[in-house]
Steps between C-alpha positions, in 0.01 A plus 500: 500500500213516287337170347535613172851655546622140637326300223636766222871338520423227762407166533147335674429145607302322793683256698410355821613557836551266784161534615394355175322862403598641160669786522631810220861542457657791272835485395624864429827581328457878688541257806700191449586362847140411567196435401203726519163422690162644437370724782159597367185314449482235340172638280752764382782263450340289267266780374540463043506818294176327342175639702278145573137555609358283739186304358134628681316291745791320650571504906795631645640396789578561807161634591373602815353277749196729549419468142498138455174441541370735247802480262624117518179349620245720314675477157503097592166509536411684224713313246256172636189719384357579819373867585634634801313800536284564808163512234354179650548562829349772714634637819450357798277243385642173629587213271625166554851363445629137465803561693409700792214351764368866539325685201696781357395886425589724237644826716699815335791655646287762689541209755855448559546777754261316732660151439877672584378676810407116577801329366770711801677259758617544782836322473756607222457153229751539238370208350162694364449723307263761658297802376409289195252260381632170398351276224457155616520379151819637352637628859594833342349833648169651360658848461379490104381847340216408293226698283168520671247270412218577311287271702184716607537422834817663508407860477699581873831394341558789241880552544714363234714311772174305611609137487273248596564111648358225668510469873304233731138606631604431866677796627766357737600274199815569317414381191619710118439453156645681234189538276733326218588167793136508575406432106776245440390239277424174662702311235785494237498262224883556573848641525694342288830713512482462966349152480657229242185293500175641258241460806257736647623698826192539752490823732554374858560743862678324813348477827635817708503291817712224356831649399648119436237457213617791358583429121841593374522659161706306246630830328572720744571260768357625814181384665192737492219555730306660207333370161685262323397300169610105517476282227189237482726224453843571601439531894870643531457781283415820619541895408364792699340716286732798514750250286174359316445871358868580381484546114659274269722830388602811701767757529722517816716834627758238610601387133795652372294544105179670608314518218566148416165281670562199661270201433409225798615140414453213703734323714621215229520757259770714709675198579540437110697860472762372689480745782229602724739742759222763574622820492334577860800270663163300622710236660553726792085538505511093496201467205685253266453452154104602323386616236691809415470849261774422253626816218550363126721764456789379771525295733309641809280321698277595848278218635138620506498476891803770477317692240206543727679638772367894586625794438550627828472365842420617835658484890392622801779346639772614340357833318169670551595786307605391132401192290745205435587542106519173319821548350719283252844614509572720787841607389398731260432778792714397790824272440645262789362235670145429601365286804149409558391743797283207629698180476827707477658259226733655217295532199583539075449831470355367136194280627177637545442636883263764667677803607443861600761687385438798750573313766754291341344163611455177282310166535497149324170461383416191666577693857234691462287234557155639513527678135749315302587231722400135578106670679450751213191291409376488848265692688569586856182552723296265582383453828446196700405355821686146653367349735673403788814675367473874622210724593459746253440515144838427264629666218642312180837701461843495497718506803673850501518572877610228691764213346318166703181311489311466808446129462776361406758722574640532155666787331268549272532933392387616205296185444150470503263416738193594752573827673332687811585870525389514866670238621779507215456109502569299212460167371721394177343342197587160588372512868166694358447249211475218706238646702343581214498147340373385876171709469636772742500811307184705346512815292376872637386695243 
């Protein structure tokens, strides 16, 4: 039955179900015994007669994760009055950076065949995300689509896909920039809808070699191996700065209204509506309560670490073929039940999960750990040598081919820790840390 044939001599109303979730209910006097469910959209369920434009200039969301560098980042950036064109810089001219012990160069993307043809293992590492270039500020790839730059030393890079970024002057060093990471401001005066206190947030990086010193971002709650800004006072406080550069108002495909904006309000402020259940059903991805988008209109709400999650994600693993969609209520093109194809756990068909719907498979967000999960601000990589421990040079990865460490014994798969391809030998975090903190270990670039 049509929408407008059911509401014509019908009734309307949300309740909620047992889940909690608010649900549409039609009672129909064409069909008296039972109710009547939506089982379309829910942009055309709640779409008005009245057309509403959406105002310019504000973000929607989800949006890719190759485009948060230029998009999220760059716009942050920009809004803090800093020019992140490529004008002051010229190419391959090398330049020094505060957070990196080797000086950086300015390279265009004529140069990313030759660093892929470098980048190819030998082993099959889920954990990584080959055939790309990732930044070690914002751990997203540097797969942006940029105009060329009018920089006259730039005349080789005509084409209209020329992108440009930073990259370390040593060759065998792994080191990216996204031009907009690399011209981050090295302080905010604040951010006073993320951090409650009006003090200025200084732009930090954590030591690659020292994943325990890692610092865990207060908003989106997962620890990052990238830039971070912490407050000068507050030593607890600290925000990566893919949550630093969220806008105080954006639109989201996920909200049921979407033309209405949502506007970002701080933890205490949420609290003060009474309800803070975030639409993503975040207590499966275990983030807690933070500062949150909120719509004046009604009464939805997405935390801003939700908000931020991409668009799409991608598995080797599970599916080389297709993307993973980032979808928010999966019963709108396939009804029955839905389990997670990696921790194979029943899951509401109504909370946000990545899924291909091709091959019919579905994933909590926090299972795909390297992307949306509990390491989507880490960068896998780096190399290492530990003395005394094995005889070859270590890779900082997670354990995908094997379940036990080879010092203690431990099950320890799909956690991180120093990896050998040759040997497949592994040592777990907390094995490797310790030789770390005893002086054993020593970075390869």
């Amino acid at each position: 039955m049509h929408i407008r044939c059911a509401l014509s001599s019908g009734e309307m109303d949300a309740v909620h179900g047992d889940d909690g979730r608010r649900r549409v209910r039609i009672n129909h006097p064409s069909h008296p015994r039972h109710e009547l469910r939506y089982v379309v959209h829910l942009k055309c369920a709640f779409r008005t007669l009245r057309r509403v434009t959406r105002e310019e200039g504000i973000m929607e969301f989800p949006i890719p994760i190759n485009e948060v560098g230029e998009d999220l980042i760059g716009a942050f950036v920009r809004r803090q009055g800093v020019d992140t064109h490529t004008n002051s810089l010229i190419l391959d001219e090398d330049v020094d950076y505060k957070f990196h012990n080797h000086k950086l160069r300015l390279v265009s993307s004529s140069s990313f065949q030759e660093e892929n043809e470098e980048d190819d293992d030998d082993e099959e590492d889920y954990s990584c995300r080959n055939s790309e270039l990732i930044c070690d500020g914002c751990i997203t790839p540097i797969h942006v689509k940029q105009a060329s730059s009018s920089s006259s030393s730039s005349s080789s890079s005509s084409s209209k896909d020329c992108y440009y970024y930073m990259r370390c002057s040593i060759r065998s060093c792994k080191y990216y920039l996204h031009l907009s990471c690399f011209h981050l401001p090295p302080q905010l005066s604040s951010l006073p809808l993320i951090h409650r206190h009006d003090h200025s947030l200084l732009l930090q990086s954590g030591d690659k070699l020292k994943p325990r010193e890692w610092s865990f971002c207060s908003v989106c709650k997962t620890k990052t191996s990238g830039l971070f800004y912490g407050c000068s006072t507050c030593e607890y406080f600290r925000v990566d700065i893919k949550c630093a550069s969220m806008p105080d108002t954006i639109y989201h495909a996920a909200h049921p209204h979407p033309h209405h904006p949502l506007n970002l309000q701080s933890k205490e402020d949420v609290e003060r509506r009474g309800s803070n259940e975030c639409d993503a059903d975040c207590s499966l991805l275990q983030w807690g309560s933070a500062s949150s988008y909120t719509c004046v209109a009604c009464d939805y709400i997405v935390h801003l670490g939700c908000a931020g999650l991409p668009a799409s994600a991608t598995s080797r693993r599970w599916d080389k073929r297709h993307p993973l969609l980032l979808t928010h209520d999966a019963t709108v093109n396939r009804p029955g039940e839905f389990y997670c194809d990696h921790c194979e756990q029943q899951m509401n068909p109504r909370s946000w999960m990545y899924r291909c719907r091709i091959c019919d498979i579905s994933f909590h967000p926090r299972c795909l750990i390297t992307t949306s999960g509990r390491f989507r601000n880490v960068k896998f990589g780096q190399r290492c040598v530990i003395a005394g421990a094995h005889r070859h040079t270590l890779t900082y990865q997670l354990l995908t081919t094997k379940r036990s460490c080879d010092v203690c014994g431990a099950n320890r798969h799909e956690e991180h820790g120093f990896y050998c391809a040759a040997c497949s030998f592994f040592i777990c975090f907390y094995c490797g840390q310790k030789m770390i903190e005893d002086g054993k270990a020593e970075a390869v670039d």
